[in-house]
C-alpha positions as CSV (number, residue, x, y, z in Angstrom):
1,X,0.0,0.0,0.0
2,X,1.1,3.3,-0.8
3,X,0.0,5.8,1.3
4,X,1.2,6.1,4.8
5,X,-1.2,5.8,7.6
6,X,-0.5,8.8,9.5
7,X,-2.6,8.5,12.1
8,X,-0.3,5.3,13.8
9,X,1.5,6.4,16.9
10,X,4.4,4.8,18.1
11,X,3.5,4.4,21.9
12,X,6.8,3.9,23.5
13,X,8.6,7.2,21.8
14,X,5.7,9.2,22.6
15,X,5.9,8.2,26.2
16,X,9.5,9.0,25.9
17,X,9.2,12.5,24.3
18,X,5.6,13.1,27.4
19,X,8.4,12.6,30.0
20,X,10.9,14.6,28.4
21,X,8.2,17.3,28.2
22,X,7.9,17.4,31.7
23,X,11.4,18.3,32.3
24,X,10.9,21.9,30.4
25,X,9.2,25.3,32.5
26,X,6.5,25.1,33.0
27,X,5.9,28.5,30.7
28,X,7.0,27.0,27.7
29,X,3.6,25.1,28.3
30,X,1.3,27.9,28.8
31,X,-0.5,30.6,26.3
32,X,1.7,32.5,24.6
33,X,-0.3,35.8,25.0
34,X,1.1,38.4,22.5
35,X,0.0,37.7,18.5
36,X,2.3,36.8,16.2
37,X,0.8,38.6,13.3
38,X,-2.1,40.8,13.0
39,X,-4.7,38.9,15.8
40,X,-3.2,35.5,15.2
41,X,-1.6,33.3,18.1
42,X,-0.5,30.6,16.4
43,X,1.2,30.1,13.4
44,X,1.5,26.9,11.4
45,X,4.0,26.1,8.7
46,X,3.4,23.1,6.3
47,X,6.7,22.5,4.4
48,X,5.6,20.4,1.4
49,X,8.5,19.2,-1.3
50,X,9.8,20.2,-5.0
51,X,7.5,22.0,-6.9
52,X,8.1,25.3,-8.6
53,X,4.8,28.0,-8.9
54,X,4.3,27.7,-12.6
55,X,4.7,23.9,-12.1
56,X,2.0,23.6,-9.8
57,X,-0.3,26.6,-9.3
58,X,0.8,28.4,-12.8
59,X,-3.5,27.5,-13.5
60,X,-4.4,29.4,-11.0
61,X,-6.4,32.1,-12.5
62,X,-7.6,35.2,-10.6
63,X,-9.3,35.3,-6.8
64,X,-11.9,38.0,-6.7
65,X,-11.1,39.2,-9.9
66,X,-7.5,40.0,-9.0
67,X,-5.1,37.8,-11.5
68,X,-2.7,35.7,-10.0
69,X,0.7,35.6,-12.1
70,X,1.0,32.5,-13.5
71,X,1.9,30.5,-16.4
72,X,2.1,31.8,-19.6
73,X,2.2,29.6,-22.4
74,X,3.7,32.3,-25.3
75,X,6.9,32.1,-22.4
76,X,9.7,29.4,-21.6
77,X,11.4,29.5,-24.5
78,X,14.6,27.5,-23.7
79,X,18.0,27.8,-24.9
80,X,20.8,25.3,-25.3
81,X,24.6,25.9,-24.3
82,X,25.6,27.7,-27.2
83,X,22.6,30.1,-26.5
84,X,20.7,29.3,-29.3
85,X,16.5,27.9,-28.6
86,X,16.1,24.5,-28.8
87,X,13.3,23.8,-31.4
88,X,11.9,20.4,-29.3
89,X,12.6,19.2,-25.9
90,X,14.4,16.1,-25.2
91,X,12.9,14.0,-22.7
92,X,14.2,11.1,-20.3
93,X,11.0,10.1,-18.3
94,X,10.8,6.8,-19.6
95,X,7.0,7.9,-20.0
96,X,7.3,10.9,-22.3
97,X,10.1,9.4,-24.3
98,X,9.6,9.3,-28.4
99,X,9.3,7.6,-30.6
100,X,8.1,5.0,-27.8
101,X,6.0,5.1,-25.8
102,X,4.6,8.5,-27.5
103,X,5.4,9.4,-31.4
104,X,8.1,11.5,-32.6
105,X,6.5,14.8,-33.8
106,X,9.9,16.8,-33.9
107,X,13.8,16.4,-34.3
108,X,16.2,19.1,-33.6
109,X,19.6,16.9,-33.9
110,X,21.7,19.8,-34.0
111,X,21.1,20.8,-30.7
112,X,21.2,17.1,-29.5
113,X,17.4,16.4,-29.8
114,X,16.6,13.1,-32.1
115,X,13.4,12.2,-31.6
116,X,10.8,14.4,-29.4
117,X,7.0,14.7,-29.3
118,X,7.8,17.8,-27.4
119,X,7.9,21.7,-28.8
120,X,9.8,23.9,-27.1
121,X,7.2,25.5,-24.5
122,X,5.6,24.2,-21.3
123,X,3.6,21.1,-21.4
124,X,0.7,19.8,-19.1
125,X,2.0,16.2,-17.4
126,X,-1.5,15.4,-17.0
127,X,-2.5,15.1,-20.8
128,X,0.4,11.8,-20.4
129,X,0.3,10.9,-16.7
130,X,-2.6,10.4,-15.2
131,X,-2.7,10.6,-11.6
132,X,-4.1,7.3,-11.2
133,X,-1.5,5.5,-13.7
134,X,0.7,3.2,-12.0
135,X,4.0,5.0,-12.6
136,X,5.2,4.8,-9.0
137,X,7.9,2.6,-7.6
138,X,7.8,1.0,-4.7
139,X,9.0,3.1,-1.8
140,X,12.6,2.8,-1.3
141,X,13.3,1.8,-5.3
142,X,15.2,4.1,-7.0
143,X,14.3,4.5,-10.6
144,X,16.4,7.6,-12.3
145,X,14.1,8.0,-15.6
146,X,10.9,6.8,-13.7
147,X,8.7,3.8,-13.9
148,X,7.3,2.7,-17.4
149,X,3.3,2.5,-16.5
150,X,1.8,-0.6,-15.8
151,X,5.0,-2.4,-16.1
152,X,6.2,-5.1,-12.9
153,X,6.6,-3.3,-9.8
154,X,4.8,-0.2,-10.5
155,X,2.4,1.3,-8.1
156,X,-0.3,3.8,-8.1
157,X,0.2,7.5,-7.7
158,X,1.3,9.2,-11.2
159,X,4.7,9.5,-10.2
160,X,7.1,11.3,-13.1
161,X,11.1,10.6,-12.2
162,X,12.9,13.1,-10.3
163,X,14.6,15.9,-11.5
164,X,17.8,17.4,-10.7
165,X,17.4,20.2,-7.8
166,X,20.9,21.6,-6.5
167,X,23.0,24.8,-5.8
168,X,24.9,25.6,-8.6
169,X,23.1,23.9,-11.1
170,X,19.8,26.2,-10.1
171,X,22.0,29.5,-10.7
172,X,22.7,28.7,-14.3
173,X,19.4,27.2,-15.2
174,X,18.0,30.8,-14.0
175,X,20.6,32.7,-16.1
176,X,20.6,35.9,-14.2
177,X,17.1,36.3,-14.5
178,X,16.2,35.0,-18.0
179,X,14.9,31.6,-16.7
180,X,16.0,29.7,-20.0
181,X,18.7,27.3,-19.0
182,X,16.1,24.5,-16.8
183,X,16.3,22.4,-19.9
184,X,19.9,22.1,-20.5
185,X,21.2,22.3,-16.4
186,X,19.4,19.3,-15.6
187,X,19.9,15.9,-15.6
188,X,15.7,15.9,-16.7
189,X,15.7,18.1,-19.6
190,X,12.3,18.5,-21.2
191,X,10.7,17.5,-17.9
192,X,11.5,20.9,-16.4
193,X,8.9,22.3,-18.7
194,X,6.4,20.2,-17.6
195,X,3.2,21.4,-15.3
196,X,0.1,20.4,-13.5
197,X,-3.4,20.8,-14.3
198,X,-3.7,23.2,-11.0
199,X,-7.9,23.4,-10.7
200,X,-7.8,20.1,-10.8
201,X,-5.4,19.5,-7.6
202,X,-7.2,18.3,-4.5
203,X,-5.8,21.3,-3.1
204,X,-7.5,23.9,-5.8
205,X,-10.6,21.7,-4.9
206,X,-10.9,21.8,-1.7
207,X,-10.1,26.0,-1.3
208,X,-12.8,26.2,-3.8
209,X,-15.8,24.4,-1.9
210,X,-18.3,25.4,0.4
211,X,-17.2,26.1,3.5
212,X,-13.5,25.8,2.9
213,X,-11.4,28.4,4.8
214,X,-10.5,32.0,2.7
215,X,-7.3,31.8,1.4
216,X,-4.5,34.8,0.0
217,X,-1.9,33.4,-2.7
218,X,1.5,35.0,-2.6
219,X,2.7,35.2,-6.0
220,X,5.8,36.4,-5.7
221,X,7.6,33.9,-3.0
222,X,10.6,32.1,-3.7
223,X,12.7,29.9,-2.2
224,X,15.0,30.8,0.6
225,X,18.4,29.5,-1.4
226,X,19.5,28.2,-4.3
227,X,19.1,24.3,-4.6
228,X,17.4,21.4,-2.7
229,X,15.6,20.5,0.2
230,X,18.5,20.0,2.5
231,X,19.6,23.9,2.1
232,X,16.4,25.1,1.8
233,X,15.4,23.4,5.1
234,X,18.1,25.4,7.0
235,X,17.2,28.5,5.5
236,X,13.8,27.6,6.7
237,X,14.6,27.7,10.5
238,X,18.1,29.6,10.4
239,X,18.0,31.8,7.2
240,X,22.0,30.6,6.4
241,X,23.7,28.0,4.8
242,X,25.7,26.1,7.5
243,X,29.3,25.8,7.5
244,X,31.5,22.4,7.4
245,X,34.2,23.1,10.2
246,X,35.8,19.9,8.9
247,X,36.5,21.4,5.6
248,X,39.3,22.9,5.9
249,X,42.7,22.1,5.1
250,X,43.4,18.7,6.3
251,X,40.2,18.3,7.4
252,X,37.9,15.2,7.5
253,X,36.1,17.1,4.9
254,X,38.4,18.8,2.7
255,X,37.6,16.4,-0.2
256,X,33.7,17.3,0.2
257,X,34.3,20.5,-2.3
258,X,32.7,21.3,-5.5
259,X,34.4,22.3,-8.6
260,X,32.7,24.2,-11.1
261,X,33.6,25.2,-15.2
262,X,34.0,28.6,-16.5
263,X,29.5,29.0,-16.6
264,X,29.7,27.8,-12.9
265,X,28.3,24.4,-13.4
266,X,29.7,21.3,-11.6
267,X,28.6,18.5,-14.0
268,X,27.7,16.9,-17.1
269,X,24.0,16.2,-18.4
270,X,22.5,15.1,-21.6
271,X,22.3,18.8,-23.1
272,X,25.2,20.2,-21.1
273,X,29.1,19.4,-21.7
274,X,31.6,21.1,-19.0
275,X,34.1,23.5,-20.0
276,X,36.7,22.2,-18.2
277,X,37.0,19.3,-15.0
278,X,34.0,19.8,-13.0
279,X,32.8,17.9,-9.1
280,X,29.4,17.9,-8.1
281,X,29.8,17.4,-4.2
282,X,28.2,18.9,-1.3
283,X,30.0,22.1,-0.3
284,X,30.8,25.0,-2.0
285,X,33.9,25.1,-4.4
286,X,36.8,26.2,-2.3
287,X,37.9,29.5,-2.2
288,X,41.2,29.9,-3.9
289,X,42.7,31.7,-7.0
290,X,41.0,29.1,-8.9
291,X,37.5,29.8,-8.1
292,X,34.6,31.1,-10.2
293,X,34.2,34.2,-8.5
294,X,31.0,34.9,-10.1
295,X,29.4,31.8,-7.6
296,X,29.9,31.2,-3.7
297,X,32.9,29.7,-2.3
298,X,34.0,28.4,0.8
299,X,33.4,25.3,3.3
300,X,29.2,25.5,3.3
301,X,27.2,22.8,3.1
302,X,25.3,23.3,0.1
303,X,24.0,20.0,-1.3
304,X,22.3,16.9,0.8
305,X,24.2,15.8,3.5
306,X,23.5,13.7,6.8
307,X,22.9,15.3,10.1
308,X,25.2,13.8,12.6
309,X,22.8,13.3,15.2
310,X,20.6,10.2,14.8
311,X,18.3,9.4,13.2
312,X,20.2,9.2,10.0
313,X,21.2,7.9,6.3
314,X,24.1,7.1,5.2
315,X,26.7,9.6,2.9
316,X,28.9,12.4,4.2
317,X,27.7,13.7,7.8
318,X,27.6,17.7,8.6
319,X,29.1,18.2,12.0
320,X,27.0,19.5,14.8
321,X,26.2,22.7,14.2
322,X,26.7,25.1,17.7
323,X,23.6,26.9,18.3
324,X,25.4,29.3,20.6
325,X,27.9,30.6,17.4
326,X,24.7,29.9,14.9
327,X,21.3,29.9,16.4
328,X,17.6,28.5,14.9
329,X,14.4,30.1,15.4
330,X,13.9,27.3,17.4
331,X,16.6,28.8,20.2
332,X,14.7,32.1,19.4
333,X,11.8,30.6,20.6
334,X,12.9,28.6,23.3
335,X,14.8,31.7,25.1
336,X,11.7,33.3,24.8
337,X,9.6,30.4,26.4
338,X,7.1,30.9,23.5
339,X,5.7,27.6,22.6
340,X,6.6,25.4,19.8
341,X,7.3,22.3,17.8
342,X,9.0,20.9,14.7
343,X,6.1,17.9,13.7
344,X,7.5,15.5,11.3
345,X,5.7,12.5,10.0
346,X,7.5,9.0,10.8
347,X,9.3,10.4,13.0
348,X,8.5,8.1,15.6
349,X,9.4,5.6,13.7
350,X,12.4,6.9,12.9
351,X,14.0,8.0,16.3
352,X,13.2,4.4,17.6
353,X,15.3,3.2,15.1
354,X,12.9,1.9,12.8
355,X,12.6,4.7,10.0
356,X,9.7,4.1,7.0
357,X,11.1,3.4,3.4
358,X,10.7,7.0,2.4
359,X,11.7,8.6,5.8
360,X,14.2,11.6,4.8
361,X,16.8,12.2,7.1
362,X,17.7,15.5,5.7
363,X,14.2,16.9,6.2
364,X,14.7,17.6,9.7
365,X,16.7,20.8,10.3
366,X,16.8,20.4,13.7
367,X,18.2,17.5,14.0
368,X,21.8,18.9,12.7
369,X,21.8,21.3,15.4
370,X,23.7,20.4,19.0
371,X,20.8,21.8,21.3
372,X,18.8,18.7,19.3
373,X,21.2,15.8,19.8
374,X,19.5,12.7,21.6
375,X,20.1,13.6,25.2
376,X,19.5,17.5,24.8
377,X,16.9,19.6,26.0
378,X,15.9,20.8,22.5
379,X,14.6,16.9,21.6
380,X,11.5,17.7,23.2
381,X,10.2,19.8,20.1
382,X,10.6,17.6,17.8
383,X,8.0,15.4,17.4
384,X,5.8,13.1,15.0
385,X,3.2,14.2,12.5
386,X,0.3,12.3,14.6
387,X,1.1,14.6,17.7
388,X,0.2,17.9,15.3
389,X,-3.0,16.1,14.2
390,X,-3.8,15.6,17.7
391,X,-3.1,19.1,19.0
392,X,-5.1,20.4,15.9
393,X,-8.1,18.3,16.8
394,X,-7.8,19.2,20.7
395,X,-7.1,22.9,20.4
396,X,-3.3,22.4,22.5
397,X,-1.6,23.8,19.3
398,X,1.8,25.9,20.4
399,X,2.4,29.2,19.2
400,X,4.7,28.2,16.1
401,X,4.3,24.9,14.5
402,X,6.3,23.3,11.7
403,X,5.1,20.1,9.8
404,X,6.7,18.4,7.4
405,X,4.9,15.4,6.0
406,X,6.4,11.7,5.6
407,X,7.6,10.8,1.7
408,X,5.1,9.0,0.6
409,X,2.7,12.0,1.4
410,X,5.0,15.4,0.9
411,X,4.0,15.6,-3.3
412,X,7.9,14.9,-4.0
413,X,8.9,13.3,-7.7
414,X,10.0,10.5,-8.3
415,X,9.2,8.8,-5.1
416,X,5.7,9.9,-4.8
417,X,2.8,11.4,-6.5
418,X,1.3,14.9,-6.8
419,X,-2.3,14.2,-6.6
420,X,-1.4,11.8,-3.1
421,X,0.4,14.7,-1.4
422,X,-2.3,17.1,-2.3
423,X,-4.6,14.6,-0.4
424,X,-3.1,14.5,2.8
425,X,-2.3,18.3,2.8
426,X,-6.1,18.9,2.8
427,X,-6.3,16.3,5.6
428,X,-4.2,18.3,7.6
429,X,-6.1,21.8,6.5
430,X,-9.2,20.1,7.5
431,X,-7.8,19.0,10.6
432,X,-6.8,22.7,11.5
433,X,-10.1,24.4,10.7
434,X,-12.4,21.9,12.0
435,X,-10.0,22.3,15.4
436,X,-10.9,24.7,18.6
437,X,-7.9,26.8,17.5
438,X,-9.1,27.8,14.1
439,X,-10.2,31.2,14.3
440,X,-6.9,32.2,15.7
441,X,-4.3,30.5,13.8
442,X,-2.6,31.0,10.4
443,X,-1.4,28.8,8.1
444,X,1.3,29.1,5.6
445,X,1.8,26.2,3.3
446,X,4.7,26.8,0.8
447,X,7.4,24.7,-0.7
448,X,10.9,24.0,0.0
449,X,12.7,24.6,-3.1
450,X,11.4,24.3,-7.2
451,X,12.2,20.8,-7.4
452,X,14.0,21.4,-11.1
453,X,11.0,22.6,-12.6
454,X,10.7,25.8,-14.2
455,X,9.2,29.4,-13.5
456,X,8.7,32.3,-15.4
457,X,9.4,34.4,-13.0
458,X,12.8,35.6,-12.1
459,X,13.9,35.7,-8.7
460,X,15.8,38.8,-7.3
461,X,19.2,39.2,-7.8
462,X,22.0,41.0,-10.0
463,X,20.4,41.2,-13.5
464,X,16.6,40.4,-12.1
465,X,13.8,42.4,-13.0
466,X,12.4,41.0,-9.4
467,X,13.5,43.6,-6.6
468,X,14.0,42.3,-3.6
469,X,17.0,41.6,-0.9
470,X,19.2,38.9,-2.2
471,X,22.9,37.7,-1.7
472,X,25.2,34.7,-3.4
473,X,23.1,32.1,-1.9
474,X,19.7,33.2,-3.1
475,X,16.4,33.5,-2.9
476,X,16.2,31.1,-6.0
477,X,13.0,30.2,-8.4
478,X,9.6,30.7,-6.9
479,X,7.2,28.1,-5.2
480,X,3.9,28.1,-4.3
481,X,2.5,29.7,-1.4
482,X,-0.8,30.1,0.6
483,X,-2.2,31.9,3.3
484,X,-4.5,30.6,5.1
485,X,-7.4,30.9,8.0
486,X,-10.8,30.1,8.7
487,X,-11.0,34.0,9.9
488,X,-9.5,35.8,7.4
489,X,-12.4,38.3,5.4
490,X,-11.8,37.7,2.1
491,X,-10.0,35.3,-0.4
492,X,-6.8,36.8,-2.6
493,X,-3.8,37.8,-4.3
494,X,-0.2,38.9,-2.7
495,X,2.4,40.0,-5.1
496,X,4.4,41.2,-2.6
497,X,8.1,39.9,-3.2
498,X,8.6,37.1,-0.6
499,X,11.0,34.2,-0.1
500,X,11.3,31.4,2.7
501,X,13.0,33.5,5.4
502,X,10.0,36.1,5.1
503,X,8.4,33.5,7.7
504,X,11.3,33.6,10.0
505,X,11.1,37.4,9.8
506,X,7.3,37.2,10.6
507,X,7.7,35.1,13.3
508,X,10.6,37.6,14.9
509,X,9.2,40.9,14.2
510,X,5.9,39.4,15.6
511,X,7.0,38.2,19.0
512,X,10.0,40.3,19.3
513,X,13.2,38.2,19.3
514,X,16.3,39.2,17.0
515,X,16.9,38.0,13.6
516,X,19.3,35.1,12.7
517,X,21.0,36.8,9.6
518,X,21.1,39.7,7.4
519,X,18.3,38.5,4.8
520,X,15.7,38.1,7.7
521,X,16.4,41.0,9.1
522,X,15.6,42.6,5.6
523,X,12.7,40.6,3.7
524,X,9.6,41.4,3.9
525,X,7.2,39.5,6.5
526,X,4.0,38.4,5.5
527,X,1.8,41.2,6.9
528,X,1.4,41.9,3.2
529,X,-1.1,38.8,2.9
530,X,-3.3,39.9,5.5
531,X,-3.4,43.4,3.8
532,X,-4.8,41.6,1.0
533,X,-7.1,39.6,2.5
534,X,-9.1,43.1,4.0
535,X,-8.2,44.8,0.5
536,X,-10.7,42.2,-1.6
């Protein structure tokens, strides 16, 4: 079976994490009284996986007559290496490919496209995925150019294969703004271009029924860095990328650097051939005579790697990070005695020892952080997905809450599928606006980074049309972002210029504690949504 049943709870760790409750103050228990934005007391983030906007909500269409910017078919024109447009797009899903299992309608050999049924412009997945077909692997099989439909082994869930999602290969598919390199930077070519039928997500469903909660789509949010979930996920809770300190010279980690070519690009695809010798590892390239100085150097972890504290996978480990040199939100929090908790599904199961197939390690931010280790006092606030549900459903929600949702059920590709993870995040709305609490909580629900898929929309930075605070580690393309409460007046649009640490700088300006770095201290905080809620 598939999907995940997220309502098991794993008796012994919960009586493990009760009693470590009861070793906190007793305030961190109580009301928080003072709002954290506008007349809200608690705030809830739901961290859902890979998707860029256009990718997913580019269907969107207007709210109360205000248009929400989209996708645009007459745009996405992409280029290969040479600069020149490619006339079709290759594919590599092994369910788009031509001339089987679909027909070859184009050729474009000279820029390294045979066979295609693809023209060079977005496409809708739907109109060759269905998101019933059995496409899916099972969890914990790894298929690089998916799973053929209906063949042995494949499961339910319209699953595509996954696309390529890291630092510097991010940088050049966005081309300082002229979003036309996806294609050739990734390892899933035509894919990039592909997109979702968005009104017919359970998500666009449910907002649009009777009785479902108003809503305010920010339009302009991108994500915190450039790259995947693992950076993305510390920019979430500490608004940096963190630093190796075993990657200096000598070090344990010294060998962990990238190298990038002359277009600062660290490897080679189908459409893209390095200029010189290239590494694709998980830190920056070193800083040195050598570098590209038009990308970051130095020893941060930039690419997935393993927190050291358990529970983890296997693959090079980031040290503990010291909250006293680099502080979380969570410490924020904490030194406040404001109420909180990071609410991960399986992780239970994981911190016993027993992690699900499709468990990911580097999904839980906390966890690389020393006040977290087993043993610490920090453990406490981390807890499992069913715990939220419960809190939801008995109106004990803390001030801030985080959830990230198990694999099988967070809409990532590859390993699971759209329509499933739009499923359980209405579950999860429903269980917040049916809860005691609703009325005075907010939700956010955005994405941790694009997944490789494209976006018309450039983010901010040196040659963007997008203003907006920036630096050499992002904000990168945009993802989709809501809004969200069952008390807000009206539904509608936010084009307010956004990216992921706008909710740490919400969060800070709201209940008063310091920012963690120079981009949250600048962003904009999401007051803007509430605005234009009232303004509809």
């Amino acid at each position: 079976m598939r999907r995940r049943h997220v309502f098991k709870v794993c008796a012994a760790a919960g009586a493990v994490a009760t009693a470590t409750l009861m070793t906190l103050p007793s305030a961190t228990a109580a009301a928080h009284s003072r709002p954290v934005i506008g007349k809200y007391h608690h705030v809830v983030v739901i961290y859902e996986e890979n998707h860029s906007f256009d990718n997913l909500y580019g269907g969107w269409g207007k709210v109360n007559g205000q248009r929400v910017d989209g996708l645009r078919r007459q745009t996405g024109k992409q280029v290969a290496q040479n600069g020149e447009p490619y006339s079709c797009l290759l594919q590599k899903d092994v369910n788009l490919t031509a001339p089987s299992p679909l027909g070859s309608t184009c050729q474009d050999p000279a820029h390294g496209v045979t066979d295609s049924h693809f023209a060079n412009q977005p496409f809708t997945i739907d109109d060759y995925i269905h998101p019933a077909d059995k496409t899916c692997p099972a969890p914990g099989v790894f298929a690089p150019n998916g799973v053929l439909k209906d063949s042995a082994g494949a499961e339910p869930g319209g699953c595509t294969r996954d696309l390529v999602h890291r630092f510097y290969q991010e940088q050049y598919q966005i081309n300082g703004g002229k979003q036309d390199r996806y294609v050739t930077g990734s390892d899933a070519v035509g894919l990039t271009m592909g997109t979702y039928d968005t009104k017919s997500l359970p998500i666009y469903t449910y907002l649009h029924s009777h009785g479902a909660p108003n809503y305010v789509i920010a339009d302009h949010f991108f994500q915190g860095s450039f790259g995947g979930s693992f950076l993305n996920h510390q920019y979430l809770i500490a608004a940096r990328a963190p630093v190796d300190t075993a990657a200096g010279p000598g070090g344990a980690d010294a060998g962990l650097h990238s190298v990038v070519d002359a277009n600062g690009f660290p490897n080679t695809y189908p459409l893209y051939t390095p200029t010189t010798a290239v590494k694709d590892a998980q830190l920056t390239q070193a800083c040195g005579p050598t570098a590209n100085p038009a990308v970051a150097c130095g020893d941060y972890g930039v690419n997935t790697m393993q927190p050291s504290s358990a529970p983890a996978g296997g693959g090079a480990k980031l040290p503990l990070i010291d909250d006293t040199v680099y502080p979380n939100i969570g410490d924020r929090l904490s030194a406040k005695n404001i109420p909180w908790a990071w609410y991960s599904g399986g992780w239970n199961d994981a911190a016993s020892g027993h992690p699900g197939p499709l468990f990911q390690f580097h999904h839980q931010p906390f966890n690389y952080f020393a006040a977290y280790a087993p043993g610490q006092p920090g453990r406490a606030h981390l807890k499992d997905e069913t715990e939220f549900l419960s809190a939801a459903q008995q109106g004990t929600l803390p001030t801030v809450s985080f959830v990230k949702p198990y694999g099988a059920e967070n809409e990532h590709p590859g390993y699971t599928g759209e329509t499933g993870g739009s499923d359980h995040l209405v579950t999860l709305l429903k269980t917040i606006e049916n809860g005691p609490q609703a009325k005075d909580t907010l939700v956010v629900v955005t994405y941790d980074e694009f997944g490789g898929s494209w976006d018309h929309v450039a983010p901010p930075g040196k040659g963007s049309p997008t203003q907006g605070v920036s630096d050499q580690f992002g904000p990168g393309t945009r993802v989709p972002t809501l809004v969200l409460s069952k008390s807000l007046p009206n539904s509608g649009v936010d084009h307010t210029v956004y990216d992921t640490t706008s909710i740490l700088a919400t969060l800070e300006r709201g209940l008063g504690l310091k920012p963690l770095g120079s981009r949250d201290a600048k962003v904009a905080d999401l007051r803007g949504a509430l605005s234009a809620s009232w303004r509809s």
